[in-house]
mmCIF file of the C-alpha atoms, coordinates in Angstrom:
data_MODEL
# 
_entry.id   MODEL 
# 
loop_
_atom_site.group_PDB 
_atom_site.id 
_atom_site.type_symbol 
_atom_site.label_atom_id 
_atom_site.label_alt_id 
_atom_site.label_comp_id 
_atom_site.label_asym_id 
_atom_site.label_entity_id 
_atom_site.label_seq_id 
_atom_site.pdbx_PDB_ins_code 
_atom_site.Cartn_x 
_atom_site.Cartn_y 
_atom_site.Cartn_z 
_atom_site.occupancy 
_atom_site.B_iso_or_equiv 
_atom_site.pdbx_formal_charge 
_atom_site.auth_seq_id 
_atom_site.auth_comp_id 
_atom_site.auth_asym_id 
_atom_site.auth_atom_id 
_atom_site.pdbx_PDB_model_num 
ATOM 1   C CA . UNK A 1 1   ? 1.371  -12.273 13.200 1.00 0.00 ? 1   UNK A CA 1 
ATOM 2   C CA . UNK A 1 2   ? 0.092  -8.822  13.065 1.00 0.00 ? 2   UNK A CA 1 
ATOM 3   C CA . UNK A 1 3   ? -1.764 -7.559  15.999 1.00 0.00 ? 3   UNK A CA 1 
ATOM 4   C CA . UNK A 1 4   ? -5.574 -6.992  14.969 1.00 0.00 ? 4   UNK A CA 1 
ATOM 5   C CA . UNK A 1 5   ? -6.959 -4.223  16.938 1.00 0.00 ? 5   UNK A CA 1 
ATOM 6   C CA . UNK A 1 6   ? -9.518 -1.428  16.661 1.00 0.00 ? 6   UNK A CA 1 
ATOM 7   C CA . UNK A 1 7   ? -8.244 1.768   15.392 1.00 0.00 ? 7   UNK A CA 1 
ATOM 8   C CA . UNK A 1 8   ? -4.226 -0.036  14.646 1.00 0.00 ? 8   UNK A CA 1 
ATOM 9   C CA . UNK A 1 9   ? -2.591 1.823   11.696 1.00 0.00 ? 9   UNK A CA 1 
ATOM 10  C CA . UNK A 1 10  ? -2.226 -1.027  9.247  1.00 0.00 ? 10  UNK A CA 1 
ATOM 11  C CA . UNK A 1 11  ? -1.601 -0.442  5.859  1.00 0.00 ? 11  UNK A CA 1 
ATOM 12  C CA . UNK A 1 12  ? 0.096  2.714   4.148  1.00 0.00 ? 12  UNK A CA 1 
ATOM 13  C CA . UNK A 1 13  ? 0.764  3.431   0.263  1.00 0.00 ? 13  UNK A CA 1 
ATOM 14  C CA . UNK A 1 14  ? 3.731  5.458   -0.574 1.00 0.00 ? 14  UNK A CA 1 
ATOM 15  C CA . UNK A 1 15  ? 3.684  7.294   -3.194 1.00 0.00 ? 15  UNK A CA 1 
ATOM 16  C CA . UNK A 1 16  ? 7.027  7.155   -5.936 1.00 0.00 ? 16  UNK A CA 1 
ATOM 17  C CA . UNK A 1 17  ? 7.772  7.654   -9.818 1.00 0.00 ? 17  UNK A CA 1 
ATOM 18  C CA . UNK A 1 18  ? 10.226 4.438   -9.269 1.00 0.00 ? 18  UNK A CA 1 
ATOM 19  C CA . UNK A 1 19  ? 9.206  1.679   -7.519 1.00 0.00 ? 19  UNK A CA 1 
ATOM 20  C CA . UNK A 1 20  ? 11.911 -0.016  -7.592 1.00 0.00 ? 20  UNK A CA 1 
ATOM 21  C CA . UNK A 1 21  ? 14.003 2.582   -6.643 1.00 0.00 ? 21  UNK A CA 1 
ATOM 22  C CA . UNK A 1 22  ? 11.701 3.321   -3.374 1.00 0.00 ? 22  UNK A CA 1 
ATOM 23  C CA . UNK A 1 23  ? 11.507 -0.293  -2.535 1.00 0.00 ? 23  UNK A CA 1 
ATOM 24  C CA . UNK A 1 24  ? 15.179 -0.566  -2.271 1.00 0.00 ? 24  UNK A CA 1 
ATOM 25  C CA . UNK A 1 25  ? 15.692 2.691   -0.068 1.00 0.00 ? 25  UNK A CA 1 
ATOM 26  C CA . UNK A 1 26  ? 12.861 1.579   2.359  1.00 0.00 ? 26  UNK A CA 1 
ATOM 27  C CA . UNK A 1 27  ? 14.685 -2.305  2.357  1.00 0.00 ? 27  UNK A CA 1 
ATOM 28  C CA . UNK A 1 28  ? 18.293 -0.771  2.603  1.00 0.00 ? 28  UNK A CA 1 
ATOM 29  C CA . UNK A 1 29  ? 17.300 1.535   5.181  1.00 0.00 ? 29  UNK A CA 1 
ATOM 30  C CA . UNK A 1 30  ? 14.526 0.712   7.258  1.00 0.00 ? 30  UNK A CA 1 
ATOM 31  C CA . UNK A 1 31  ? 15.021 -3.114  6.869  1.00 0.00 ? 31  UNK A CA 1 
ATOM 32  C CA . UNK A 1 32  ? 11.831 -3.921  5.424  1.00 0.00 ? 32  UNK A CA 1 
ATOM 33  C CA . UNK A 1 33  ? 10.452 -6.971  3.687  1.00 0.00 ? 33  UNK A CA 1 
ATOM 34  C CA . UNK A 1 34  ? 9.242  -6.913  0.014  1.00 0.00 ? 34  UNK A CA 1 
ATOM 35  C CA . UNK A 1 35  ? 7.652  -9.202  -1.790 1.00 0.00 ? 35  UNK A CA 1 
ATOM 36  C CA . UNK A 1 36  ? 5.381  -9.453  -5.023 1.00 0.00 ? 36  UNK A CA 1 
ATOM 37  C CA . UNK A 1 37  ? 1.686  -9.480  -4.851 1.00 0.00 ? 37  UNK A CA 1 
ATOM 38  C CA . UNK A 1 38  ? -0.114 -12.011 -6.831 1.00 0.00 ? 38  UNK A CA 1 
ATOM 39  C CA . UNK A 1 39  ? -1.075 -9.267  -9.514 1.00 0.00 ? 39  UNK A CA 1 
ATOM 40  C CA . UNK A 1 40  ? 2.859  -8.343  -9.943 1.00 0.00 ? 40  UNK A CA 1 
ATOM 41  C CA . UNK A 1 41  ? 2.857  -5.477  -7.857 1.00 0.00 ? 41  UNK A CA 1 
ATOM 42  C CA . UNK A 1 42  ? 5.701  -4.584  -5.085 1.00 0.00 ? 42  UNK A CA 1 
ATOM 43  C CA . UNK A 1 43  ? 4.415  -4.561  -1.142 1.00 0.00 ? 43  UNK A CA 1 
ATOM 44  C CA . UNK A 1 44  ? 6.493  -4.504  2.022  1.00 0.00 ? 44  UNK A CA 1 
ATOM 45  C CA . UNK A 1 45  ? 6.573  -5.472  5.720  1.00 0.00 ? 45  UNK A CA 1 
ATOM 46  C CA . UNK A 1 46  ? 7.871  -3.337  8.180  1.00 0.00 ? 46  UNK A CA 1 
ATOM 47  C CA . UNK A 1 47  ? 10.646 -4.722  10.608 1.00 0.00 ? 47  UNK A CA 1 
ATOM 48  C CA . UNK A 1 48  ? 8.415  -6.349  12.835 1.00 0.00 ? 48  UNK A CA 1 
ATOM 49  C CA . UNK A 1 49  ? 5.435  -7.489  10.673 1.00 0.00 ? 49  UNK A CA 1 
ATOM 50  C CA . UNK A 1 50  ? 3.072  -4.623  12.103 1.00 0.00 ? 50  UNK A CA 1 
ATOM 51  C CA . UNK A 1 51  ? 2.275  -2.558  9.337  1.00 0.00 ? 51  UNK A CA 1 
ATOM 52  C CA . UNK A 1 52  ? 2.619  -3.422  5.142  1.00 0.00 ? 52  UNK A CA 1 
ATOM 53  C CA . UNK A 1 53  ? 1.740  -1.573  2.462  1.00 0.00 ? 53  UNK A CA 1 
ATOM 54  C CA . UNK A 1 54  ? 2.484  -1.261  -1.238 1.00 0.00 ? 54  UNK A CA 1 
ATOM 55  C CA . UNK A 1 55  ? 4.134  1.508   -3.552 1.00 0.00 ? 55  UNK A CA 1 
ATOM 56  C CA . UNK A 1 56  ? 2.031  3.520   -5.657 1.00 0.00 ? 56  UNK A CA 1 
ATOM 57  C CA . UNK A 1 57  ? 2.575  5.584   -9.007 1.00 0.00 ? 57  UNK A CA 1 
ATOM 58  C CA . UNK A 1 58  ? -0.693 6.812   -8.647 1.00 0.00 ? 58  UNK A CA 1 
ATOM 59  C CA . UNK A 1 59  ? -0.247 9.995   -6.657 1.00 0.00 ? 59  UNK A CA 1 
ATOM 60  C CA . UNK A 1 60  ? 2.110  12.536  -6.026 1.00 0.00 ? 60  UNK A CA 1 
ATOM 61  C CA . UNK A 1 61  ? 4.476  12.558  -2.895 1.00 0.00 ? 61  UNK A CA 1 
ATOM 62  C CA . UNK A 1 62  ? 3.402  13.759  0.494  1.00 0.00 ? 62  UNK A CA 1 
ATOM 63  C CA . UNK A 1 63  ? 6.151  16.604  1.127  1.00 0.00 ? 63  UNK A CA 1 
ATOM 64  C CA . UNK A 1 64  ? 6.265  18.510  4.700  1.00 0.00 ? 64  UNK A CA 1 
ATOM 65  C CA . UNK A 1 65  ? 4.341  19.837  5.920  1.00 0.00 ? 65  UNK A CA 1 
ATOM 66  C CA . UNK A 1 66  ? 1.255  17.261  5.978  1.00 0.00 ? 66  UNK A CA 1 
ATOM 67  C CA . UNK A 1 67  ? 0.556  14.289  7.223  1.00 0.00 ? 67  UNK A CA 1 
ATOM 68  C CA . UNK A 1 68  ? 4.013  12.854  9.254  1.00 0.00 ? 68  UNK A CA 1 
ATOM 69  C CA . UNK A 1 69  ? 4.792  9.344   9.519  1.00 0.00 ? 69  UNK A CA 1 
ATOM 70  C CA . UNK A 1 70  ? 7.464  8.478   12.102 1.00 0.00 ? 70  UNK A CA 1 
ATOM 71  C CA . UNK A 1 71  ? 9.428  4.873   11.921 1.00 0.00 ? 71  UNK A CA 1 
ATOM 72  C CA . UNK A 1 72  ? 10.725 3.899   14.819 1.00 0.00 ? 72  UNK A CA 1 
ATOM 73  C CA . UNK A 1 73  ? 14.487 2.952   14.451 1.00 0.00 ? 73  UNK A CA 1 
ATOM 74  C CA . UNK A 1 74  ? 17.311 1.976   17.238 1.00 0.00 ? 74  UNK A CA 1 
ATOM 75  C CA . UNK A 1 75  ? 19.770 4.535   16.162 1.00 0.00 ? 75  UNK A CA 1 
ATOM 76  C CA . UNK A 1 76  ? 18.865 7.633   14.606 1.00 0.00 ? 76  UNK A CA 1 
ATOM 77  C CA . UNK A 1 77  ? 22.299 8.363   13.895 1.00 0.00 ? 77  UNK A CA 1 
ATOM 78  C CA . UNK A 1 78  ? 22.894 4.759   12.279 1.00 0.00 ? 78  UNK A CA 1 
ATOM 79  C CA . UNK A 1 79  ? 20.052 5.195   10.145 1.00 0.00 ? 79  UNK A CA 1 
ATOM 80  C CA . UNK A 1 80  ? 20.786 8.652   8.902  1.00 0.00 ? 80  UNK A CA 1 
ATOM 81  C CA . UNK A 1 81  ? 23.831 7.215   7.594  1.00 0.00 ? 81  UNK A CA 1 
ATOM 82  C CA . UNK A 1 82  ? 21.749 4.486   5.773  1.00 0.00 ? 82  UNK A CA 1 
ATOM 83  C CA . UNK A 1 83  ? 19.168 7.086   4.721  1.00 0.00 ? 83  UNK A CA 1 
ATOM 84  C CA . UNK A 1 84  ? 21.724 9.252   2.864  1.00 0.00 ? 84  UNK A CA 1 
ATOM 85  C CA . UNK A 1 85  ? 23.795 6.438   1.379  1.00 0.00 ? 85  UNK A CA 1 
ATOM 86  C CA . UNK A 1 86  ? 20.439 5.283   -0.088 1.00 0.00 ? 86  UNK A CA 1 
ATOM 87  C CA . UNK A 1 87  ? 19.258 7.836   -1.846 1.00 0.00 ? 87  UNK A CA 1 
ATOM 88  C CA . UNK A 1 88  ? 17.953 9.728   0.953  1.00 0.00 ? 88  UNK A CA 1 
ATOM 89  C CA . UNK A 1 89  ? 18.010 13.555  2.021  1.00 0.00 ? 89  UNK A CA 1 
ATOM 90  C CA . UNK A 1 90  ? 17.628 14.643  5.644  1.00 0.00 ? 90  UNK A CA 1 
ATOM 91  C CA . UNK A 1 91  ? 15.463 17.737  5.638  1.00 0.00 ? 91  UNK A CA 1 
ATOM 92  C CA . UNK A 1 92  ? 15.473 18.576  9.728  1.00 0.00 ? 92  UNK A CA 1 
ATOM 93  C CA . UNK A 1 93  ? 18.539 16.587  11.251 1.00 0.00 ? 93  UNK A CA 1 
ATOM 94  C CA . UNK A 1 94  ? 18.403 15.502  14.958 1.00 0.00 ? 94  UNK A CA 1 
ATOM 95  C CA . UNK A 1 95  ? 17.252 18.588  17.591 1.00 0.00 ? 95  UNK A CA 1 
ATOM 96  C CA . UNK A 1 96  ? 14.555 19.676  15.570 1.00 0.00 ? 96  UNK A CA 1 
ATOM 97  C CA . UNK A 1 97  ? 12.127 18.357  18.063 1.00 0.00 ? 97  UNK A CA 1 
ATOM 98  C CA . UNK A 1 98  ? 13.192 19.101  22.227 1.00 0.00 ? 98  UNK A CA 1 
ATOM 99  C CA . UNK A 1 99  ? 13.375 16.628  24.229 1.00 0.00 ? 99  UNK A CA 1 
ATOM 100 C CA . UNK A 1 100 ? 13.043 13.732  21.212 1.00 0.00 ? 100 UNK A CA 1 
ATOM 101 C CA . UNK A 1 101 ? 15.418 12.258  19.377 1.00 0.00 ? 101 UNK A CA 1 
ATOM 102 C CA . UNK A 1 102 ? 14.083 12.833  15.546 1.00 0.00 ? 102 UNK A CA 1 
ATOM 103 C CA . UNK A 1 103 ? 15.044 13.627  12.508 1.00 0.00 ? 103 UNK A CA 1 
ATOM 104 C CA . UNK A 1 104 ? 13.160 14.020  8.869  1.00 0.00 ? 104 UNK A CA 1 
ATOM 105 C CA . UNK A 1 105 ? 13.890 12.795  5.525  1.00 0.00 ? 105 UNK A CA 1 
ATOM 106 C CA . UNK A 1 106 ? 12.718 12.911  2.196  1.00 0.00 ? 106 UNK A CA 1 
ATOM 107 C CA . UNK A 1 107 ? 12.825 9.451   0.733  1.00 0.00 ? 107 UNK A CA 1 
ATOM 108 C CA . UNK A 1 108 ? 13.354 9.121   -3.011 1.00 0.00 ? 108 UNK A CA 1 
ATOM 109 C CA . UNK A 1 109 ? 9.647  9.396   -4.193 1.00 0.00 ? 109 UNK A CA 1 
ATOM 110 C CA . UNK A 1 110 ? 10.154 12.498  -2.885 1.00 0.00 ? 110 UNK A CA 1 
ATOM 111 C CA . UNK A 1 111 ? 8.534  11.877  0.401  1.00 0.00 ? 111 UNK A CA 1 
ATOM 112 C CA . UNK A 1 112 ? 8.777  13.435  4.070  1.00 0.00 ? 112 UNK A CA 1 
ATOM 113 C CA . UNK A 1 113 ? 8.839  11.372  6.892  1.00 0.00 ? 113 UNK A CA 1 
ATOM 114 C CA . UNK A 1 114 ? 10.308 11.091  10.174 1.00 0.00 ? 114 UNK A CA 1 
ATOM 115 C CA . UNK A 1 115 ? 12.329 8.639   12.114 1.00 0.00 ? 115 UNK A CA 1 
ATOM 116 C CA . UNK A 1 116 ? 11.929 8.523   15.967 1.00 0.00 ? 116 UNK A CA 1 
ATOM 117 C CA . UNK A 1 117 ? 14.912 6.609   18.639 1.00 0.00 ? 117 UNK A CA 1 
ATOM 118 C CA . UNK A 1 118 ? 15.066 5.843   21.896 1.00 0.00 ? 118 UNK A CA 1 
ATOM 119 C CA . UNK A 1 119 ? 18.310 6.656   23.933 1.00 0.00 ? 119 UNK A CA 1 
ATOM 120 C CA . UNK A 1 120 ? 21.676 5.734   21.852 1.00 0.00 ? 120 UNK A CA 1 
ATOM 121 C CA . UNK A 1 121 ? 22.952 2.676   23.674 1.00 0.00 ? 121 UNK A CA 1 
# 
């Protein structure tokens, strides 16, 4: 169960032209859970059942620079690899940010977003 408190990002809508296409990058990569919405239309879960959202057709991407959402991941270096073998692009690979280990994509919508690890194990 989602924890329910004041000011808790909850609920993001990604913008794509496919959405199946996104769906399967963001499940592939990131792990997530999709499932269909009573009215027929794709959502997802992130990997611990924190924040969902849906896909939309309805706007363009959100390319850099903007708004930056950052997933956090256990290996940045593991999911790079699932990131490009899904479609994926990395657009500032891992040093971009001192002292952090980050990296940026662009998802296949066309999207910029970041993933954030903790130390490599």
């Amino acid at each position: 169960m989602p924890t329910f408190n004041n000011g808790k990002i909850c609920y993001i809508e990604i913008p794509t032209t496919d959405i199946a296409r996104s769906a399967a990058f963001y499940q592939r990569a990131f792990g997530w859970n999709l499932r269909t919405r009573n009215d027929g239309s794709t959502a997802f879960d992130d990997g611990v059942g924190e924040v969902s959202g849906t896909f939309t057709l309805k706007r363009p991407p959100s390319p850099a620079p903007g708004l930056l959402i950052y997933i956090m991941v256990d290996s940045v270096p593991d999911t790079i690899t699932r990131i490009l073998a899904n479609g994926g692009e990395i657009t500032q690979p891992v040093g971009g940010d001192p002292g952090e280990i980050t990296a940026h994509f662009r998802d296949p919508g066309g999207n910029v977003l970041g993933i954030y690890g903790g130390p490599e194990k």
